[in-house]
N, C-alpha and C positions, 0 to 999 in steps of 0.2 A: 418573448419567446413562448410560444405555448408549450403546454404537456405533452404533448404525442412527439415534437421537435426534439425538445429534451429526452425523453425516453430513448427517444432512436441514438442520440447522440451518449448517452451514456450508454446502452447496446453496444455502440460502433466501439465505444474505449474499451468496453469489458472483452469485446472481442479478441481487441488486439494483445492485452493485456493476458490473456487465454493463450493465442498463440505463442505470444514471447515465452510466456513460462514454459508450454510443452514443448517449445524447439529449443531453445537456448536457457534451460535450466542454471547455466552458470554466471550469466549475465548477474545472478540477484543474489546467488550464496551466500555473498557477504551482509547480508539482510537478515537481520536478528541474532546476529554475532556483533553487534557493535559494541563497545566499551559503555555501559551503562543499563546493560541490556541484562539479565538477570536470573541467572540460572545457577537452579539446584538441584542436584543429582545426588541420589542415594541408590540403595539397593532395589527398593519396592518404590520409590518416589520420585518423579521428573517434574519440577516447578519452572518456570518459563514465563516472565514479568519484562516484555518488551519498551522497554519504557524509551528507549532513546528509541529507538524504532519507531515507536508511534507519535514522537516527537516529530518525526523529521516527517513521516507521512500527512500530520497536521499541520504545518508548515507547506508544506504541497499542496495539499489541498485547499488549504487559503487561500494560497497565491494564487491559484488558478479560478476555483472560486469569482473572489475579487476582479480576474480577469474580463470573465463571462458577463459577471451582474453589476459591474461597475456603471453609473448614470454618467 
């Protein structure tokens, strides 16, 4: 696959990915509230340590990955 292929193709996903969120904002809410996900709230203070979140988005990302570049 060339570079210019690719670019377009990850273009086309950021699009879509663009749309989903400004129409259907609720579709994903449950997204960085997961159990492992890591939040500190104070007065003057908000800390926000995604960890199962980014977990599960590199797990995605593999697989699909994998998908594309697999021989």
């Amino acid at each position: 696959m060339s570079g210019g292929k690719l670019f377009i193709i990850i273009g086309a996903i950021l699009i879509l990915i663009g749309l989903i969120l400004n129409y259907a904002p609720g579709l994903f809410s449950w997204f960085g509230r997961l159990p492992g996900d890591i939040r500190i709230e104070d007065e003057n203070r908000f800390v926000f340590i995604p960890l199962t979140s980014m977990i599960i988005i590199s797990i995605v990302l593999t697989l699909i990955i994998n998908l594309f570049f697999r021989r």
